[in-house]
C-alpha atoms as a printed R data frame, in Angstrom:
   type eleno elety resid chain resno       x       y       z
1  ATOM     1    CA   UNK     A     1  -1.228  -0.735 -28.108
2  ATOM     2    CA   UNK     A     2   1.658  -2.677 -25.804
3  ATOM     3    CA   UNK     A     3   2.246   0.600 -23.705
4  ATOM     4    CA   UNK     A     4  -1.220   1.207 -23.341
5  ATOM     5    CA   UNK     A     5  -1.544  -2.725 -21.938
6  ATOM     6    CA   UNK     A     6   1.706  -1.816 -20.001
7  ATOM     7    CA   UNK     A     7   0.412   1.051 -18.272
8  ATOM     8    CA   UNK     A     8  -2.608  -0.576 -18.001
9  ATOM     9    CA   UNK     A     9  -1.097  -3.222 -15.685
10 ATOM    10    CA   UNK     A    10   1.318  -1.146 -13.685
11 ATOM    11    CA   UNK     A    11  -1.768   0.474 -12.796
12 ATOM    12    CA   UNK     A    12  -3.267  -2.391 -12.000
13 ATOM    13    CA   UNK     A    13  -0.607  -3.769  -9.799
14 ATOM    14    CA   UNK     A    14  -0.246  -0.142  -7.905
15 ATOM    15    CA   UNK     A    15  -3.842  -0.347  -7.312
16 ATOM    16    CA   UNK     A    16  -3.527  -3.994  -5.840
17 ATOM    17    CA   UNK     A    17  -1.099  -2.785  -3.999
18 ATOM    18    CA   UNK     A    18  -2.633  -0.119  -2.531
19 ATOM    19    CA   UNK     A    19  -5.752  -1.761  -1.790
20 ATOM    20    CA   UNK     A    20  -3.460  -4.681  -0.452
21 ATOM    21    CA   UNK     A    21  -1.640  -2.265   2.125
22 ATOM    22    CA   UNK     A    22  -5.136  -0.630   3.196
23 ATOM    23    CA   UNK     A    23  -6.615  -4.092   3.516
24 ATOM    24    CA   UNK     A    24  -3.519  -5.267   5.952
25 ATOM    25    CA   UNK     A    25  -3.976  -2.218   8.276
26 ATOM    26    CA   UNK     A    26  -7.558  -2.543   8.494
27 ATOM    27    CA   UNK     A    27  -7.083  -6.015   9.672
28 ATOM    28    CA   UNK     A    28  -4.275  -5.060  11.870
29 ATOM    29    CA   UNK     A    29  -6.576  -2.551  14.082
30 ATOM    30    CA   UNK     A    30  -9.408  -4.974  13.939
31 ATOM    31    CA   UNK     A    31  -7.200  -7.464  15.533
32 ATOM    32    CA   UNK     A    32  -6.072  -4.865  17.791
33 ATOM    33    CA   UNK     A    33  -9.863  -3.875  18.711
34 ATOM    34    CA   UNK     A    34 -10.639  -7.727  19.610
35 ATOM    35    CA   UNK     A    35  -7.563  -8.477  21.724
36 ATOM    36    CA   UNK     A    36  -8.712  -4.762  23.979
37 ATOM    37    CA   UNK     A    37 -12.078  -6.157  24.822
38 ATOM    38    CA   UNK     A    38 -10.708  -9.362  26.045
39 ATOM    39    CA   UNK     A    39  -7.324  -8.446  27.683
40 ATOM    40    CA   UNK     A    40  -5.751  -5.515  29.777
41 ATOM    41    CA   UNK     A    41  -4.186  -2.872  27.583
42 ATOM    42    CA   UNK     A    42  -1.078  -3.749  29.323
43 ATOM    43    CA   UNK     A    43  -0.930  -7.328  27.955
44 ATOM    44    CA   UNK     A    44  -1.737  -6.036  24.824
45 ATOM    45    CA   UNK     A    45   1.097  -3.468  24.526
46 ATOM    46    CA   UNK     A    46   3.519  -6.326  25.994
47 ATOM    47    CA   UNK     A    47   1.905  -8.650  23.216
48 ATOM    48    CA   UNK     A    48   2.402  -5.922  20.687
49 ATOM    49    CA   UNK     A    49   5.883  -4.881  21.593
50 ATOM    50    CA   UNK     A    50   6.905  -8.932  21.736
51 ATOM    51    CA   UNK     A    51   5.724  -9.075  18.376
52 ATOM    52    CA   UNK     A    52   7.152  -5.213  16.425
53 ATOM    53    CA   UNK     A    53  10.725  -7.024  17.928
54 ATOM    54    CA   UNK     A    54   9.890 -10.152  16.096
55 ATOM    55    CA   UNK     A    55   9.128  -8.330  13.060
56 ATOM    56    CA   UNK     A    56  12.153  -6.555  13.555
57 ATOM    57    CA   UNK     A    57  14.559  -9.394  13.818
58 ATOM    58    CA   UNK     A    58  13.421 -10.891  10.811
59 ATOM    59    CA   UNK     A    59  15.066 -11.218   7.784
C-alpha cells in the first residue's frame, strides 16, 4: 500500500506540474495579446527582449 500512495503522489505532483507549466504559458501569451492591442509591436519586442535579459541575469 506505501508504493501505491507513493506513486500515487509523484503522479500527482507531475500532473501539478504539468498543468502548472501549461497554466504559466497560457498566461504568458495572454499578457503578450494585451500589451499588442495597446502598444507598437516594436515596444513590445524591446519590452520583451529587456525582460528574456533580466530573466537571464538572474540567479
Amino acid at each position: 500500500m506505501g508504493i501505491d500512495r507513493r506513486r500515487l503522489e509523484n503522479h500527482s505532483q507531475e500532473r501539478t506540474k504539468e498543468y502548472l507549466r501549461r497554466a504559466s504559458v497560457t498566461y504568458l501569451e495572454c499578457c503578450v495579446s494585451l500589451m499588442l492591442t495597446h502598444l507598437p509591436r516594436e515596444e513590445v519586442v524591446e519590452i520583451l527582449e529587456q525582460e528574456a535579459h533580466l530573466v537571464r541575469e538572474f540567479d
